[in-house]
N, C-alpha and C positions, 0 to 999 in steps of 0.2 A: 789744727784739727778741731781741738774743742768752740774757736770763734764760725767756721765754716757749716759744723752740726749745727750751732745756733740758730744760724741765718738759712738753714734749711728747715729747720723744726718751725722755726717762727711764720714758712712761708707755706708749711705742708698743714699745721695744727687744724684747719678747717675741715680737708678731707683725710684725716687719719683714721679713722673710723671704717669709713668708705676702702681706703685703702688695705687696712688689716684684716676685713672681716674674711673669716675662715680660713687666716690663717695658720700653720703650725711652726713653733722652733724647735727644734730638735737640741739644741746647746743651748742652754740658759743656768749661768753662774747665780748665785744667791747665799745669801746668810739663812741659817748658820752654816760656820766653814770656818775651818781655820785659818783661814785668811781673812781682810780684808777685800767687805763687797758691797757693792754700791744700794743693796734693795735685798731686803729678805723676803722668801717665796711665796708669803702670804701676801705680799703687796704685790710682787711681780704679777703674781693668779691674776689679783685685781685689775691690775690694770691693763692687763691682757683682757681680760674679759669686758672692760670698758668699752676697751676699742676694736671687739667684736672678735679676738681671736679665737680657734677652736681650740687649738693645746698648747701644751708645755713639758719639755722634757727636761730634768731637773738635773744638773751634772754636777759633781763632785768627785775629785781625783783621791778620795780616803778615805772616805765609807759609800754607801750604799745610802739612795735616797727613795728606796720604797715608802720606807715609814712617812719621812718627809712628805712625798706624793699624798699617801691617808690621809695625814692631818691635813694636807692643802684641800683636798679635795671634799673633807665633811665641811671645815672652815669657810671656803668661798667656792659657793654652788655656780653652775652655770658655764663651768669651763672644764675641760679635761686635763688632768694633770696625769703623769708621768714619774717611775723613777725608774735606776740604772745603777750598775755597776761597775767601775774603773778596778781591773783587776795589778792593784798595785799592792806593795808589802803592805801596809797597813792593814788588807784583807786577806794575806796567804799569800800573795803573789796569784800564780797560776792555780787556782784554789777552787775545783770544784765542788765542796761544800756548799763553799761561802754563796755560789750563783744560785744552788738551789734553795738555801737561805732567805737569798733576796726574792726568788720566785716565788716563795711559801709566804712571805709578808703579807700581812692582815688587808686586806683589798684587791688584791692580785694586782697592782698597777708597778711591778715592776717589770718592764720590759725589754731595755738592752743591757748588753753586754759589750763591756769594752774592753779590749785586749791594753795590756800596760801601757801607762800614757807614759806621767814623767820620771817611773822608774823602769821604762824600759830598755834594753841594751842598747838599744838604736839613738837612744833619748842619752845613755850614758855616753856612748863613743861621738856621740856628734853634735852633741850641744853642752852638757857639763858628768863633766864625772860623777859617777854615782855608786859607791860598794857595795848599796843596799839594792842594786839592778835588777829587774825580774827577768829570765832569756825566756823566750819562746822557742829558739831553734838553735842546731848546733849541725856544723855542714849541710845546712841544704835543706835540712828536715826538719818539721818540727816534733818536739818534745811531748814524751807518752802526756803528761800532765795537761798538754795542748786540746789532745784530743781528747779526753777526761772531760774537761770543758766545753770543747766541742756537740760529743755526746748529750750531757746535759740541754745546751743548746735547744739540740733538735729534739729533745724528750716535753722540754718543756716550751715549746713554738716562740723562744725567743730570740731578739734579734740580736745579729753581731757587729761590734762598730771596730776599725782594725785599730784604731789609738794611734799611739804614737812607734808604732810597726814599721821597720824599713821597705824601702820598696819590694826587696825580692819578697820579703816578710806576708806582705801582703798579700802578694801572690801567693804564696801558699797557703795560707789564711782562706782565702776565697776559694780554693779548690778543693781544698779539705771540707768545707763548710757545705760546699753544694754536692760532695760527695754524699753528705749526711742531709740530704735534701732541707739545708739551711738557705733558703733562698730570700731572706731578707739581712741584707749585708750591704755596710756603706762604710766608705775609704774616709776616715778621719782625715778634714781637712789637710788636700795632700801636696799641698803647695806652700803650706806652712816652714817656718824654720823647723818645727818638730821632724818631718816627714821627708819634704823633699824631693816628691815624686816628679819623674821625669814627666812630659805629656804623651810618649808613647806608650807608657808604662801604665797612667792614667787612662788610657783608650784602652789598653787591654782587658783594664780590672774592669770598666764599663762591659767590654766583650762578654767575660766572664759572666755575669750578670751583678756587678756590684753596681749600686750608686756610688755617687763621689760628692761631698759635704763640701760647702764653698762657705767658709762662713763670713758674715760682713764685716767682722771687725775685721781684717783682711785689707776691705777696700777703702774703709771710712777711717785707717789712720794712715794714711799717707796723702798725697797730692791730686788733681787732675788726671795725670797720668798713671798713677798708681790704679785709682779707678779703674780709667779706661782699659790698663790690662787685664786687672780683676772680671769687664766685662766680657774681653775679648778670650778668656780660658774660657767663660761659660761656653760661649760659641762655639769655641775648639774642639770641645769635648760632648756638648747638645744636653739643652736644657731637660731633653727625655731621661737623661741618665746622669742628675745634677737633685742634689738640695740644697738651699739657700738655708742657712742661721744664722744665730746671732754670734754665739760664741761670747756675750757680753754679759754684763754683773759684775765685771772688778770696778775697784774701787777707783774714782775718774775718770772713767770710761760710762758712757751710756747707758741707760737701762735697756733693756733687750727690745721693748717695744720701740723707742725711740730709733734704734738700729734700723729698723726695717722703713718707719715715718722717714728718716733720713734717705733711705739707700733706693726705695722702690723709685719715687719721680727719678733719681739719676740714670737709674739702670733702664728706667725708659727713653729719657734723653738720648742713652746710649746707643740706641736703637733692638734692646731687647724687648722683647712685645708683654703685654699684660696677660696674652696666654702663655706665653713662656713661663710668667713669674708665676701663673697659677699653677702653671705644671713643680716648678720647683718647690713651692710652697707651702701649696696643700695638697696636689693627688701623690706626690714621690716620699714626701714624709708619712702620711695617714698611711699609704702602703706598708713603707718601713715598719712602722707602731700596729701593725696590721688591722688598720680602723677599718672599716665598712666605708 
């Protein structure tokens, strides 16, 4: 993976500029974090905004990165920054406090909501055990605390992202949501080992009026073929109702602008078009983040 990025970076670095401009990530990992990351936010900004991108949306699965977004955004001018909320124990769990908290932050640039990523019960039963779980639902339904959250939501015009939400999950998530005329709502990367989502399941939440997040570290750590399916979900499911990110900022793994230099010439090679990728890029995420 990391020799193949190379040899694609090396061959794109001319029109990277060209190729990024105006565009948005929706998923972009960064320091500080309690992990190990490859680029803290103040550099990411930068060098998104170098290579002509419009935003950035700043993810952390354990606190809230409004503040983060502020400082990015008095710090290095010229680009839109973003924060968001992972509604994991670290924050209450299902804690709608915590959401109006982060919407009350000094700049008002927080603006999604993500339902439990990797302490969600979904996250617990099918990828690793976890005691400290946060549930959403319990036969069928979801949890008064669900819609607590929900509420807030729609009080305060922000967006909902489903995390790491089983498929039925999600489906209820989105119908809930659009009950409370939440109508910007996007299925966390649902092809991932987190999620799981079948492709009829994925067609539906599109139905519904969700987008669906495809994000590229996805396509860019495995082979040719890996790609190529990666390209051929976009088609399955229509670039209309698709966002591209990055999902990138761990440590060894690419910087998030690098992601995209890498992924755009393939995903054209593929035979996705450059209006496709605009649709994914910039008009489906700026919607999302509800830009003008």
């Amino acid at each position: 993976m990391k020799y193949a990025i190379c040899v694609w970076l090396a061959l794109s670095a001319m029109s990277a500029r060209a190729q990024l401009d105006g565009i948005i990530d929706l998923h972009v990992h960064s320091a500080p974090d309690n992990v190990a990351r490859s680029i803290d936010a103040f550099e990411a900004a930068r060098i998104a905004r170098r290579q002509g991108m419009r935003a950035l949306l700043f993810k952390n699965h354990f606190t809230h990165t409004a503040s983060l977004a502020y400082l990015v955004h008095e710090a290095v001018p010229g680009i839109e920054v973003y924060g968001a909320i992972a509604l994991n124990r670290t924050v209450g769990g299902m804690n709608a406090a915590a959401v109006q908290n982060m919407a009350d932050t000094t700049g008002g640039l927080g603006r999604v909501v993500w339902m439990p990523t990797f302490d969600s019960e979904h996250n617990h039963r099918i990828v690793a055990p976890n005691p400290r779980h946060v549930s959403i639902s319990r036969d069928g339904h979801l949890l008064p605390e669900v819609y607590e959250v929900l509420d807030v939501i729609a009080a305060r015009s922000l967006a909902l992202a489903t995390g790491h939400s089983s498929p039925d999950e999600t489906l209820l998530l989105i119908r809930a949501a659009r009950e409370r005329s939440i109508d910007r709502i996007i299925v966390t990367h649902p092809t991932s080992r987190y999620v799981q989502m079948p492709l009829a399941i994925q067609r539906e939440a599109a139905q519904l009026g969700a987008l669906l997040e495809y994000p590229l570290a996805l396509a860019l750590e495995g082979d040719a073929a890996t790609f190529e399916r990666f390209a051929a979900q976009l088609r399955n499911v229509g670039p209309e109702h698709v966002v591209l990110s990055t999902d990138l900022g761990q440590a060894g793994n690419p910087i998030p602008t690098d992601g995209f230099v890498v992924a755009i010439p393939r995903l054209i090679a593929a035979g996705i078009t450059r209006e496709e990728i605009d649709i994914m890029t910039k008009r489906n995420p700026a919607n999302f983040l509800g830009l003008q």
